[in-house]
C-alpha positions in Angstrom: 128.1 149.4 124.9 127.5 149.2 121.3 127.5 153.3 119.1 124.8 153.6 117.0 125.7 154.9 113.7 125.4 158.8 113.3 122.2 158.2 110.8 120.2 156.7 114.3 121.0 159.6 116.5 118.5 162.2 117.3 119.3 164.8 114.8 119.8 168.0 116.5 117.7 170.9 115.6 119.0 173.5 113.2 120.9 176.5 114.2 120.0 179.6 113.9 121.3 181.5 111.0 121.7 185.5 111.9 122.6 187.8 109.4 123.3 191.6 110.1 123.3 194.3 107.2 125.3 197.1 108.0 124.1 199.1 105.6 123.2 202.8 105.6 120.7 203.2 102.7 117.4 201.7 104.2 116.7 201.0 100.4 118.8 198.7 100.0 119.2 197.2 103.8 115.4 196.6 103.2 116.4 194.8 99.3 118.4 192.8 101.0 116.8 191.9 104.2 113.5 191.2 102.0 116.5 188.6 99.6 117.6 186.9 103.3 114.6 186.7 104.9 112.9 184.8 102.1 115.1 181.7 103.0 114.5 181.6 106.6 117.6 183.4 107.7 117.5 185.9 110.8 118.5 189.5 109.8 118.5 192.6 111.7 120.0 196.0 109.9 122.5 198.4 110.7 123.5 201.9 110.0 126.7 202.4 111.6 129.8 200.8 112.7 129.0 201.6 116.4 126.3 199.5 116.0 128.3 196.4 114.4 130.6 196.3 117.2 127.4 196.6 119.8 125.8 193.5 117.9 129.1 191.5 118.5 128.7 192.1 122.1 125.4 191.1 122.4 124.5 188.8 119.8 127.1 187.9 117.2 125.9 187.2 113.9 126.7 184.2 111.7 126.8 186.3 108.6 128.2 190.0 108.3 126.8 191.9 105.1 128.6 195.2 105.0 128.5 198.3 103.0 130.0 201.2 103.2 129.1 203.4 106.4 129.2 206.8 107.2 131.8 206.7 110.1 133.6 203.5 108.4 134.8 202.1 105.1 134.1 197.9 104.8 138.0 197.4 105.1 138.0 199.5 108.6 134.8 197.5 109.9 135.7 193.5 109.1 139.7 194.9 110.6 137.5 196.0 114.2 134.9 192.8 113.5 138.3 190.3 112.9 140.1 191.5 115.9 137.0 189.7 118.5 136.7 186.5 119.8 132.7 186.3 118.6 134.3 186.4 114.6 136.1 183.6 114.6 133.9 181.5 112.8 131.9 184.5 110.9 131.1 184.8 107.4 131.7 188.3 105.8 130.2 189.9 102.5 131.3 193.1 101.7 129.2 194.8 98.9 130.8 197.3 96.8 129.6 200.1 95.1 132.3 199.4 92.0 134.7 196.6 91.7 138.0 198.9 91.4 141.2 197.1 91.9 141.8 199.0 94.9 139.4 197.8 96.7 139.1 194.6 95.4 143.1 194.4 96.4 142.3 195.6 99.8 139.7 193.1 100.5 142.3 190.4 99.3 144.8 191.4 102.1 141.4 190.6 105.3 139.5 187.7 105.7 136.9 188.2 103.7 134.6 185.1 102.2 132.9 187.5 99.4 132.8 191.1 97.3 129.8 191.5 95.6 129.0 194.4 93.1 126.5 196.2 94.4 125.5 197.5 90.9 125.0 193.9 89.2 124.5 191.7 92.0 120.7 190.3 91.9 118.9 189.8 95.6 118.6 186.1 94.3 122.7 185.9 93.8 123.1 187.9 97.1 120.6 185.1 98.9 122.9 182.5 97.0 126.2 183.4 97.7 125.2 183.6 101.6 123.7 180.3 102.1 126.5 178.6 100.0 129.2 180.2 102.1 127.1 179.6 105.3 126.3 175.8 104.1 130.4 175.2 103.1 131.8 177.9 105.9 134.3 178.3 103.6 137.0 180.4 104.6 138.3 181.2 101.3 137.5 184.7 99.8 135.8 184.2 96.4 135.2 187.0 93.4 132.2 188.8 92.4 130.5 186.3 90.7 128.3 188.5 88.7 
């Protein structure tokens, strides 16, 4: 039996794209859901890191936009989010409040596909920088690009 070429098959319908915001200041959860939702992307919001880990059991995400919490740092979350099975294949943004080299150096040392400045980082680059890492699923951690 002869294969048809890839280009005749039934394409398959696209996959859902679910971003969670674990974000504490509804503000900004609510800037940024309004930045995601614009291009068709799933999001639900967070305010705690009991919740991430909750959302992993239940409903992993494809994206993970995380701010700092009030019961965790970024670093402490992506460590907890890393350590499942569900993250393999995950995208994570961490948004900073300031791009100190601390932080920046600890980001550097998890798997982490983006930093963003929360201070100079437009909704429009946020939506940008999450469909091009979701479209590549690159794997390689790239700068603020702001």
């Amino acid at each position: 039996m002869e294969r048809k070429p890839d280009s005749e098959l039934t394409p398959r319908p696209p996959v859902a794209i679910r971003v969670l915001i674990a974000e504490s200041d509804s503000a900004l959860a609510e800037l940024y859901k309004a930045a995601l939702d614009a291009n068709g992307l799933e999001v639900d919001v967070v305010a705690d890191a009991g919740s991430v880990m909750q959302r992993f059991e239940h409903a992993p995400p494809t994206v993970l936009l995380v701010d700092n919490l009030p019961d965790a740092d970024p670093v402490t979350i992506v460590e907890r989010v890393r350590s499942l099975d569900a993250a393999r294949d995950l995208v994570i943004v961490v948004m900073l409040d300031s791009m100190d080299r601390l932080d920046v150096q600890r980001l550097k040392n998890i798997d982490v596909q983006a930093w963003l400045s929360k201070t100079r980082t437009t909704r429009e680059k946020l939506s940008e920088t999450v469909m091009q890492l979701v479209a590549g699923r690159t794997r390689t951690p790239s700068r603020d690009q702001v």
